[in-house]
C-alpha positions in Angstrom: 0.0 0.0 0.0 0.9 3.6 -0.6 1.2 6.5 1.9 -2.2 7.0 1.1 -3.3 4.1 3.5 -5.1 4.8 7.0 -6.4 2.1 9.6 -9.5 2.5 10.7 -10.3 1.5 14.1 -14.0 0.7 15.2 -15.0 0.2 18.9 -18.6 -1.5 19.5 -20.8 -3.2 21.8 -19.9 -6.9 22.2 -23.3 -7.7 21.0 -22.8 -5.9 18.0 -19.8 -8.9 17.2 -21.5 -10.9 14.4 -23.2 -8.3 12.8 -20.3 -6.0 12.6 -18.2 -9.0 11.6 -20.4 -9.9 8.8 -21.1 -6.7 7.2 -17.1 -5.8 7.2 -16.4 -9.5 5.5 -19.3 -8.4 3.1 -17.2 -5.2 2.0 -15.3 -7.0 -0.7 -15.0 -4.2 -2.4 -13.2 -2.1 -0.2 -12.2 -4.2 2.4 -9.7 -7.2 2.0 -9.2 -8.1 5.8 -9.2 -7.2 9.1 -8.0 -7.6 12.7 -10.5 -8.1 15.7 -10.2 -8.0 19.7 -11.7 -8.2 22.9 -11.1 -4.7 24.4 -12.9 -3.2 28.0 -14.1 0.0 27.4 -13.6 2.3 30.4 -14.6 6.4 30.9 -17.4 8.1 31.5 -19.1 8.0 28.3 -19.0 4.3 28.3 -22.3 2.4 28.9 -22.5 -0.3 31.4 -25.3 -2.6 29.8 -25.5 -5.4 32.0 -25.2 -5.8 35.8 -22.0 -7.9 34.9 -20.5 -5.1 33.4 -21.3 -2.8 36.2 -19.8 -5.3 38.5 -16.7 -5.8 36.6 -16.5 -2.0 36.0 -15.8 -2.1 32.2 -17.7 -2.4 29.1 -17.2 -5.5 27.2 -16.5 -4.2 23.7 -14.9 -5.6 20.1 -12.0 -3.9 18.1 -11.9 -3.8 14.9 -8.7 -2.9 13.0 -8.8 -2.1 9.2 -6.0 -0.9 6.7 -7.1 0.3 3.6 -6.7 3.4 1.2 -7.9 6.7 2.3 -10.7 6.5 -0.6 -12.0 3.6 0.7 -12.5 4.3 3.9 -14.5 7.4 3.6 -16.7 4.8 1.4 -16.7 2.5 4.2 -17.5 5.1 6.8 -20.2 6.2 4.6 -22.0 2.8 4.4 -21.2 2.1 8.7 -23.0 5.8 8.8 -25.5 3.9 7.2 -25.5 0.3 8.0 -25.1 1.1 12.2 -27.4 4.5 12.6 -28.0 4.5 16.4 -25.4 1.7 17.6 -23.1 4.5 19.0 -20.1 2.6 17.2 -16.8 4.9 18.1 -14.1 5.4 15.5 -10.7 6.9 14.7 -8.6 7.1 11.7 -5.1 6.9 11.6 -2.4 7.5 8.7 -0.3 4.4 8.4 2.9 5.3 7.1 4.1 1.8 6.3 1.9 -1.8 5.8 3.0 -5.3 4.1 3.4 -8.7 4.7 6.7 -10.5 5.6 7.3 -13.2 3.1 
């Protein structure tokens, strides 16, 4: 990839999981692959949906770590905007100065 690469980083509920999953994997177009985690959201914006999670102090939340060009991802953004209205998914954008694969 160029300099013109960014990764796109999406934070959602853990519920959200397979749905998120599956409409990324379904963006073929712009989308080749991408990286997923377990991550515990903490602050004060974060909502505590279940009395687990208010117990544990911490949201349980997924990751979601994309590389692709800067044209794509407004794209993408465009159809999460779309696809996710409402879901309070939280992302930043990054510039990636350098991405490949180690052969």
């Amino acid at each position: 990839m160029t300099s013109q690469s960014v990764c796109l980083t999406l934070i959602a509920p853990y519920e959200l999981r397979g749905e998120l999953f599956d409409y990324i994997a379904e963006q073929t177009d712009l989308v080749t692959g991408f990286t997923a985690s377990e991550v515990a959201g903490h602050g004060t914006r974060i909502r505590l949906r279940s009395a687990a999670e208010r117990v544990k102090g911490h949201a349980d939340e997924v990751a979601v770590q994309i590389v692709l060009q800067v044209k794509d991802f407004e794209q993408l953004l465009e159809r999460l905007k779309s696809a996710f209205a409402g879901t309070k998914l939280i992302y930043w954008v990054v510039p990636v100065k350098t991405f490949g694969v180690l052969d």
